[in-house]
C-alpha positions in Angstrom: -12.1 -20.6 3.9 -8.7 -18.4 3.2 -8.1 -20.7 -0.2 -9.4 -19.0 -3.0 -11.2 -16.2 -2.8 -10.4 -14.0 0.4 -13.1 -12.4 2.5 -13.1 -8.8 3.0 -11.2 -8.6 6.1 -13.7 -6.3 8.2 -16.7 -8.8 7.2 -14.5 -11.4 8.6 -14.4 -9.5 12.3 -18.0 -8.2 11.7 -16.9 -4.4 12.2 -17.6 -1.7 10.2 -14.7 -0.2 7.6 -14.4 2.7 9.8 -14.1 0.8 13.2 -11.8 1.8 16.2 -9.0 -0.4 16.8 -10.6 -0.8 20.5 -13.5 -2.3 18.5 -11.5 -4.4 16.1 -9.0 -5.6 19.1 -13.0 -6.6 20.7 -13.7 -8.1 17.9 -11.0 -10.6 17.2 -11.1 -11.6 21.1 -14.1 -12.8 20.7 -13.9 -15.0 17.5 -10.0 -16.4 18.9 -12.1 -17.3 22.0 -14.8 -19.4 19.8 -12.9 -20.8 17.3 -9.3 -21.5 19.6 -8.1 -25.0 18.1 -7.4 -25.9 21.4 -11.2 -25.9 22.6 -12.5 -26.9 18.9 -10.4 -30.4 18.6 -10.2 -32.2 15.9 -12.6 -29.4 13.7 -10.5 -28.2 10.9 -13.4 -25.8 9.7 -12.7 -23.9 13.8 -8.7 -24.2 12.9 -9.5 -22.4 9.3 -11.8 -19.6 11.1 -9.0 -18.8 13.8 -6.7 -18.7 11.1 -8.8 -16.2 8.7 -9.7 -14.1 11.9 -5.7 -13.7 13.1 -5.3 -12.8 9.5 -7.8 -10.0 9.6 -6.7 -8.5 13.0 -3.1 -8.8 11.7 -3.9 -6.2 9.0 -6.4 -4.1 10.7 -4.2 -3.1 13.8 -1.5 -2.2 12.3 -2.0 1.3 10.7 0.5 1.2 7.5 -1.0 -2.6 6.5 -5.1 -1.2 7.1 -4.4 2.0 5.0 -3.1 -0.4 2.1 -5.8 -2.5 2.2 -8.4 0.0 2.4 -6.8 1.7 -0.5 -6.5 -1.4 -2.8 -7.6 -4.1 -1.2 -6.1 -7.8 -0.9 -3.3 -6.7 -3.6 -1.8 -4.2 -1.8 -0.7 -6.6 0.6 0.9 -8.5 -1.7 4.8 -9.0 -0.9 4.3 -7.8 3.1 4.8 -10.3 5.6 1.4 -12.1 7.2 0.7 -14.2 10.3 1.4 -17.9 10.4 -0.6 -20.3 12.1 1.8 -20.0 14.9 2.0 -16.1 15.0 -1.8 -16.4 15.2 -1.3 -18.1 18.2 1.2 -15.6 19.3 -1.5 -12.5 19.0 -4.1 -14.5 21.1 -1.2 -14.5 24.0 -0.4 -10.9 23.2 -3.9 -10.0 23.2 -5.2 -12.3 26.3 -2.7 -12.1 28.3 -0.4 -15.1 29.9 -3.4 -17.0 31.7 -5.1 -17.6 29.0 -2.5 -19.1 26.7 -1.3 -20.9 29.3 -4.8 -22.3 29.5 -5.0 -23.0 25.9 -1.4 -24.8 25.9 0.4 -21.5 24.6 4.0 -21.5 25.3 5.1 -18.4 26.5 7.6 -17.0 23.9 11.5 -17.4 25.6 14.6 -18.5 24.2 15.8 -17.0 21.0 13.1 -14.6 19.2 13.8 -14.1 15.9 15.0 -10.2 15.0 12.3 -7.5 14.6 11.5 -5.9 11.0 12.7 -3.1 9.8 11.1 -0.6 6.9 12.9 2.0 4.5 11.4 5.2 2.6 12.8 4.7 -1.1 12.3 7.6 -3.6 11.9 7.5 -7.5 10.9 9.5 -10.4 7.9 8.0 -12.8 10.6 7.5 -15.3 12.3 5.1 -13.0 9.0 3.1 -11.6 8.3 2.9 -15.6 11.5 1.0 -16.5 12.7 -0.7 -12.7 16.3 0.6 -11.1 18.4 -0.6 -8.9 18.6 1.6 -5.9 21.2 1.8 -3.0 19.4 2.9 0.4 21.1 3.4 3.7 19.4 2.0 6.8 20.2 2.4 10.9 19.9 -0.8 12.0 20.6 -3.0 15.2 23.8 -5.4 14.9 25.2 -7.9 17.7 27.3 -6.3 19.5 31.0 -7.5 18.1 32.7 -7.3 21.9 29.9 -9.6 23.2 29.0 -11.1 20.6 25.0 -10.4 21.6 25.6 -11.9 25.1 25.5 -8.3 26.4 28.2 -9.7 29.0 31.4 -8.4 29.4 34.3 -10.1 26.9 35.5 -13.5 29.5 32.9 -13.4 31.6 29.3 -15.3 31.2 25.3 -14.4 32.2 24.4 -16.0 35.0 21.0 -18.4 35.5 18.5 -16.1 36.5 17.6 -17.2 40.4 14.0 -16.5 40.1 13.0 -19.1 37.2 16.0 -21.1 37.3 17.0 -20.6 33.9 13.7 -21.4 32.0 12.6 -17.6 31.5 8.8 -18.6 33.2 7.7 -19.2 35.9 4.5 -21.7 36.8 2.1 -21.4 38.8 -0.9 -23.3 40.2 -4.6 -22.0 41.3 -7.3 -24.6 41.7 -7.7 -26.6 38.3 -5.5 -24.1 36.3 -1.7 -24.4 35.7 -0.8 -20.9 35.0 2.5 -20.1 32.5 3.9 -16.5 33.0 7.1 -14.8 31.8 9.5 -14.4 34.3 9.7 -10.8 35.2 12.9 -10.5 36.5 15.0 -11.9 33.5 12.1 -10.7 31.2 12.0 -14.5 29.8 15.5 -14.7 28.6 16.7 -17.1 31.7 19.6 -15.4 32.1 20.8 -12.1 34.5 23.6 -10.1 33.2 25.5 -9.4 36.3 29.1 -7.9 35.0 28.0 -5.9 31.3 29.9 -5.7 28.2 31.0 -1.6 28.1 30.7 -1.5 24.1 26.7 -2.6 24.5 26.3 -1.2 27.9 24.9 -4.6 28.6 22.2 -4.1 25.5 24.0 -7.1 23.7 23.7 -4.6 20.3 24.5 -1.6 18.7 23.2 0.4 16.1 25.1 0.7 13.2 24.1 2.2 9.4 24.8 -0.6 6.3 24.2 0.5 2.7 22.5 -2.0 0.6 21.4 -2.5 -2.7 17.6 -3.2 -3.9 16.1 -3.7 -7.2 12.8 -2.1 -7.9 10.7 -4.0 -10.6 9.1 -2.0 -13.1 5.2 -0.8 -12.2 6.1 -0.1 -8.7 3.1 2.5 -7.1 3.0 4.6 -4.2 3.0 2.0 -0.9 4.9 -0.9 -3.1 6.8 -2.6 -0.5 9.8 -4.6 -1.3 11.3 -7.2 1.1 14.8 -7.8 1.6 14.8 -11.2 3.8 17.0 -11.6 7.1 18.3 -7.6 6.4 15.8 -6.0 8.9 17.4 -5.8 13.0 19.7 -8.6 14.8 17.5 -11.4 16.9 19.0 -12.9 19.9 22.4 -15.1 19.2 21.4 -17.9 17.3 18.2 -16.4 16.1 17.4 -15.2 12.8 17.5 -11.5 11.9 14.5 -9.5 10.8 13.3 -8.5 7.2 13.6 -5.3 5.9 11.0 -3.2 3.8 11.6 -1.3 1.3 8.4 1.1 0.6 8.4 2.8 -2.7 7.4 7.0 -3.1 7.0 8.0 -6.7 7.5 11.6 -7.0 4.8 13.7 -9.1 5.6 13.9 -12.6 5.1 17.6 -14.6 3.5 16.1 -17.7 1.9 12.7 -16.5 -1.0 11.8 -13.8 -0.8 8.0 -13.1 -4.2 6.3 -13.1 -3.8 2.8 -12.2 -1.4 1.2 -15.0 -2.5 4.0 -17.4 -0.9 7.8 -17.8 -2.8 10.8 -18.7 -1.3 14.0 -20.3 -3.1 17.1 -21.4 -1.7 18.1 -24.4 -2.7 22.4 -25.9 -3.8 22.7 -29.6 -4.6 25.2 -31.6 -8.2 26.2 -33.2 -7.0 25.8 -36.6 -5.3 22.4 -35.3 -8.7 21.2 -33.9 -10.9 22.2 -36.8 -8.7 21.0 -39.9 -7.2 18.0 -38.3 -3.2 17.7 -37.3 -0.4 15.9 -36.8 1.0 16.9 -33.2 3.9 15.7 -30.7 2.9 13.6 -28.1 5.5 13.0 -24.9 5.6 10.0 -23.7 8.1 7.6 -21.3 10.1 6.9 -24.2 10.2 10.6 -25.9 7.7 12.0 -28.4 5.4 10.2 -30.3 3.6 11.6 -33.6 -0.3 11.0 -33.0 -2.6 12.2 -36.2 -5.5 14.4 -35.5 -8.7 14.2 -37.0 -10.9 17.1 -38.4 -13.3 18.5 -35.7 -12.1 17.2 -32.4 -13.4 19.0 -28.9 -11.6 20.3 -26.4 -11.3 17.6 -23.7 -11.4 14.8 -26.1 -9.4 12.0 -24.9 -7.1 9.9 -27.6 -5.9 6.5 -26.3 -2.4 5.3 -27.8 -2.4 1.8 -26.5 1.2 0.2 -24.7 2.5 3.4 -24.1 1.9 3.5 -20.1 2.8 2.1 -16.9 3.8 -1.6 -16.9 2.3 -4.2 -14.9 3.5 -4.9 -11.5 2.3 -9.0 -12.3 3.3 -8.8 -15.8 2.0 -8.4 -18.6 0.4 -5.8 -21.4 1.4 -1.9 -20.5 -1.0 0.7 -19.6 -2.5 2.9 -22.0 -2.1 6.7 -22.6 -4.6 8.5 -22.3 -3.8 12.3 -24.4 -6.6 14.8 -23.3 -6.5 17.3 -25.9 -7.1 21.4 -24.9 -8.5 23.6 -27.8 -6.5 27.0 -26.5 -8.3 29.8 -27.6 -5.5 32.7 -28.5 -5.6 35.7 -26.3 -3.5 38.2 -28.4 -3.5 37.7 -32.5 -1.6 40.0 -35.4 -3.9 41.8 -37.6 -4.0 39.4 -40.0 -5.2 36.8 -37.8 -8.1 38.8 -36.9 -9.2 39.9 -40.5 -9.0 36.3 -40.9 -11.2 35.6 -37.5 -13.7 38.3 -38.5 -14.3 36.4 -42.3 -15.0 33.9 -40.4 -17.3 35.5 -38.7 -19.5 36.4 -40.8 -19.5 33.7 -42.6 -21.0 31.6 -39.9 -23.6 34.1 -39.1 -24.6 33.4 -43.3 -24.0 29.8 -43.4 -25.5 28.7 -39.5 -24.2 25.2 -39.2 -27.3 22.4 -38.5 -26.7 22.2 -34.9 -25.7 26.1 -34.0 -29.2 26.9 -35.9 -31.4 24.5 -33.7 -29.8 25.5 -30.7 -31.0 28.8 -32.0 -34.3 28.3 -32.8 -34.5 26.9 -29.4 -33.6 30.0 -27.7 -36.0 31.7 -29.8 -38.7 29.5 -29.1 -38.1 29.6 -25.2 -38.2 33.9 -25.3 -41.3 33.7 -27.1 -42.9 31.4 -24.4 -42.8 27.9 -25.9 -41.1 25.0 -24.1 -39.6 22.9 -27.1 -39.3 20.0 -25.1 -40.5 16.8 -26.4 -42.6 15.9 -22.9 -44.2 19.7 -23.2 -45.3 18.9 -26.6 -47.0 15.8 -25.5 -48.7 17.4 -23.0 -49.8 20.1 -25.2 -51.2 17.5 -27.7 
């Protein structure tokens, strides 16, 4: 089911692309209820549904991951952290509530939770997304507290057992057949009540503090690239792991070059004379200018493709392709000269009518003097 080829994530739910997260949240509800692993034992095809619907609900509620996807699709999620079986199993708690996971053998989440993730604006120029840099970004970003070292007690002294739980950070309860699981609320599942707090942390167990790190951006980063930087994202508990950080890439509009997928486009001016006779013209590219021949006769908005000279591939791979749209400029001002010169011409067209300029004529002729020179009136008329 998630092998191979992925299903469009909003099929998957059975919501429309434009659905309200109240009616995506409904709709995942619904198909972790059906296809829970804990009421479909021993059916690997309910275990692979479950999976693929956590999946889908993982993207679509959260905002930054459902914009990529509806902008490219299963490849822009590529490099962004998704669900696990056992996070998918976390969201059904989140979403249901204690009481149900408990029902469904869900342990509520206590101890040591891993730290949360953390995400990063980096800026480049199309120059540098062309060729990959190595950038140096500066995050705020929670540390363990040095005085406590995360205990969020004072230096010497110790949390205590929370009273209410004994320690274990839930509490259980029992109503008729059911054996109900429930975070403790007055140690909020941690076990533990911080009765004399560290003065550095304020009892918080962390600080925030700002660390400078390095990342290195591959070449053919896009707008929305994220790049992960494992275990450098916010402190977890003591003795938990720390959260990843993402690095999401902003490439700054270029004066010369429109990005279109792997392939750059630049509108380049010629001249009449240019167009007509054929030229050899400077081309800018990446790399600096590029001499690109000309031949007789082109149009204005005429595209010439110079293959490899574009964006390279995120995956690898051939470049992009540039794509030069040429723009016949027609001269506003001109010496005298260049008129006499214009005004030959001139004339010499009105003697010498090329093949196409005369049948666009005699259509214009033929329309004034009330015949339709259309092939279907023709038929008609024979």
């Amino acid at each position: 089911m998630m092998a191979g080829t992925k299903r469009d994530y909003y099929e998957v739910l059975g919501v429309a692309r434009g659905a309200a997260d109240e009616e995506i949240k409904r709709a995942y509800r619904k198909l972790a209820m059906q296809h829970h692993p804990d009421r479909n034992v021993g059916d690997p095809e309910a275990d692979l549904k479950f999976k693929e619907a956590a999946e889908a609900y993982d993207v679509l509620r959260d905002p930054e991951k459902r914009q990529r996807y509806d902008r490219y699709g299963h490849a822009g999620l590529d490099g962004m952290n998704m669900p696990n079986f056992n996070d998918a199993r976390t969201m059904f708690g989140d979403l249901f509530g204690d009481l149900l996971g408990g029902i469904f053998g869900q342990n509520v989440r206590h101890g040591p939770q891993r730290g949360r993730d953390h995400k990063v604006e980096v800026d480049l120029d199309l120059a540098e997304a062309a060729r990959g840099v190595l950038k140096r970004v500066t995050v705020s970003r929670e540390e363990l507290c040095g005085d406590c070292s995360g205990s969020g007690a004072r230096r010497g002294s110790k949390p205590a057992a929370c009273r209410r739980c004994q320690g274990q950070g839930v509490v259980i309860q029992s109503q008729g057949f059911f054996r109900i699981q429930q975070t403790c609320r007055a140690c909020g599942g941690s076990g533990r009540i911080i009765t004399d707090p560290c003065a550095a942390c304020s009892g918080n167990g962390r600080v925030v503090a700002q660390r400078t790190l390095e990342v290195n951006i591959p070449p053919g980063v896009d707008n929305g690239t994220a790049i992960r930087l494992g275990g450098e994202g916010e402190a977890g508990d003591p003795g938990a792991p720390r959260g990843d950080l993402y690095c999401v890439v902003t490439v700054r509009t270029h004066s010369l070059f429109h990005r279109d997928g792997n392939n750059l486009i630049c509108r380049v001016p010629i001249t009449i004379s240019q167009a007509v006779l054929g030229s050899e013209i400077e081309v800018p590219t990446l790399d600096g200018a590029l001499a690109q021949t000309l031949k007789r006769g082109v149009q204005s908005g005429d595209v010439v493709r110079i293959a490899g000279r574009g964006m390279p591939s995120l995956r690898g791979g051939r470049k992009g392709d540039l794509l030069v749209q040429l723009l016949v400029e027609t001269p506003r001002q001109l010496t005298k000269r260049q008129e006499e010169l214009f005004r030959e011409l001139a004339e010499l067209e009105q003697k010498h009518v090329s093949p196409e300029r005369k049948s666009f004529l005699e259509k214009i002729r033929e329309f004034f003097a009330g015949k339709d020179a259309s092939p279907d009136s023709q038929g008609a008329q024979d």
